[in-house]
C-alpha positions as CSV (number, residue, x, y, z in Angstrom):
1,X,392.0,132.1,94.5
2,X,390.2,130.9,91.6
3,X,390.5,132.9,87.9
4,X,388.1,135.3,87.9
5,X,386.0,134.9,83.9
6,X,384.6,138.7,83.4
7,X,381.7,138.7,81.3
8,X,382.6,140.0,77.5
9,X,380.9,140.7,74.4
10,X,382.5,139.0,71.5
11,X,382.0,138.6,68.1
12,X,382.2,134.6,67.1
13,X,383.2,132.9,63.2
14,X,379.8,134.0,61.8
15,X,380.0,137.4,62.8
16,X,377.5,137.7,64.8
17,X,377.8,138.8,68.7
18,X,377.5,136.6,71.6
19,X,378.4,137.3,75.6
20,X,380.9,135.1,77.0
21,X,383.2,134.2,79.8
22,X,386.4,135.7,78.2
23,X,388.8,134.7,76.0
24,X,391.3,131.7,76.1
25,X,394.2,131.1,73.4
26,X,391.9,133.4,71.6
27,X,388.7,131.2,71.7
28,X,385.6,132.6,73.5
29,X,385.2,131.0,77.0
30,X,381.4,130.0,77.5
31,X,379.9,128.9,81.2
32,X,378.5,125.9,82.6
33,X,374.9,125.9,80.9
34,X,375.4,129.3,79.2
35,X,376.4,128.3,75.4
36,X,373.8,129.2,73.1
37,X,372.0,127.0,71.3
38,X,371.6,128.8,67.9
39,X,375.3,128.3,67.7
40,X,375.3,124.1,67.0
41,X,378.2,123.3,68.9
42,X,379.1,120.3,71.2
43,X,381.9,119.0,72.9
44,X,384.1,115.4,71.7
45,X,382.1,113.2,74.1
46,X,378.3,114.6,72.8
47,X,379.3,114.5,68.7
48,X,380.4,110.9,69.9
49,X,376.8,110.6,71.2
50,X,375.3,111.7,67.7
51,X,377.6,109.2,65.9
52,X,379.7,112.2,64.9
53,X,383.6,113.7,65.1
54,X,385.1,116.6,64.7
55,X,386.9,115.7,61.3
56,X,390.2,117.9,61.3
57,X,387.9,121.0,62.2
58,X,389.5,123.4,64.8
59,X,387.8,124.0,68.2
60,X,386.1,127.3,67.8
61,X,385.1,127.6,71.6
62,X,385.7,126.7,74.8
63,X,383.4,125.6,77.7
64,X,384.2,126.2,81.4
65,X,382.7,124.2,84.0
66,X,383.6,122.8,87.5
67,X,383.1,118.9,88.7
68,X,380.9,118.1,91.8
69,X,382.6,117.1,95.1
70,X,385.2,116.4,96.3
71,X,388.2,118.4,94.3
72,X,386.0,120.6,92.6
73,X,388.6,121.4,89.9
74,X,388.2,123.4,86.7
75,X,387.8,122.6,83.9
76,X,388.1,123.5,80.0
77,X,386.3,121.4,76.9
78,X,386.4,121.9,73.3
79,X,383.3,123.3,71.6
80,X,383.6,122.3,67.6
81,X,380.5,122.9,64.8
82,X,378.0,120.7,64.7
83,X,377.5,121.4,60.9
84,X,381.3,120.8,60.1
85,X,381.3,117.6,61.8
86,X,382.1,114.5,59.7
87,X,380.2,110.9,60.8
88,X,382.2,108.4,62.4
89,X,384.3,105.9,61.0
90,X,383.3,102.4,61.5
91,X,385.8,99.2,61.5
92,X,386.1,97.2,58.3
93,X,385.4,93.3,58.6
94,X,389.2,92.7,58.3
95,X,389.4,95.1,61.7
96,X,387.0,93.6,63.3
97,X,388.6,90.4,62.7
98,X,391.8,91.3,64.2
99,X,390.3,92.8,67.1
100,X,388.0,89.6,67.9
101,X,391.4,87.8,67.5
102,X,393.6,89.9,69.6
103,X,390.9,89.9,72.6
104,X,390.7,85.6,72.4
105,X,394.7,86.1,72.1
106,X,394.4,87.9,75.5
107,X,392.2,84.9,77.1
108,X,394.7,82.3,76.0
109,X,396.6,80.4,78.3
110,X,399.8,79.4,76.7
111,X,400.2,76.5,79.2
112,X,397.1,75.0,79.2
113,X,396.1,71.9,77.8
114,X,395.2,72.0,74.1
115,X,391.1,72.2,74.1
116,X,391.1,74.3,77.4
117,X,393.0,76.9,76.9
118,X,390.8,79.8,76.0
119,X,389.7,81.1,79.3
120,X,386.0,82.9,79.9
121,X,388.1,85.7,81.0
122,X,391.5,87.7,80.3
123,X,394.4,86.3,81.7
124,X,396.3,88.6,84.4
125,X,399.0,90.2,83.0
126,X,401.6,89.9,85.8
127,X,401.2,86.0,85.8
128,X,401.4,85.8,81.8
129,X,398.5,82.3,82.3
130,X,395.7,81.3,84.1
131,X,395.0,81.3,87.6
132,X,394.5,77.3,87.6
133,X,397.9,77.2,86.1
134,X,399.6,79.9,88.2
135,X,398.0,78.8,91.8
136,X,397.9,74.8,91.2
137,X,397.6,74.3,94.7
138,X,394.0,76.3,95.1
139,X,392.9,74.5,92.0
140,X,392.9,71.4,93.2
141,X,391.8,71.7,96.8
């Protein structure tokens, strides 16, 4: 049988009152479409969405809700403060650089001819090359 969230009156960071779903690790549990707006919070994935993250700042709720079909599990997120919320960090040009090499480094095939190595996509891992390289025979035919 499913936990059973009584409805509580609690008093949140700003002390002001609010009713919620419980308490969890001492957090105040809010429902599926039930967390106040005046309050400014969101979870990781929607201060992702406004270009934001949660900077070192503590989760200071928590928001229940169940997926759709088929498992129908429970589940918890993090509610952190809009307002202490720092903007995200973006990758220098030296990181960018790395990353665009690493990626062509992954559509390299180390025995291809020089000038046709660099593949339009990223080589399988479990054959460590191409697939004209790895399956000759289909290549040619």
């Amino acid at each position: 049988m499913a936990r059973q969230w009584p409805i509580v009156k609690t008093t949140l960071w700003d002390g002001t009152w609010e009713f919620c779903h419980g308490h969890l690790d001492g957090l105040p549990v809010f429902a599926w479409r039930s967390v106040p707006a005046r309050l400014g919070l969101a979870t990781r994935r929607q201060l992702r969405e406004m270009s934001l993250r949660p900077g070192g700042a503590d989760p200071v709720a928590l928001l229940r809700f169940r997926h759709r079909q088929p498992y129908r599990r429970e589940e918890l997120a993090e509610l952190f403060r809009i307002e202490l919320a720092k903007p995200k960090r973006t990758a220098t040009p030296s990181q960018r650089a790395a990353i665009e090499r690493a990626l062509t480094a992954r559509r390299t095939c180390p025995t291809c001819p020089p000038g046709q190595q660099v593949k339009p996509y990223y080589l399988p891992t479990s054959a460590g090359q191409c697939w004209d390289c790895y399956l000759p025979d289909t290549a040619a035919a």
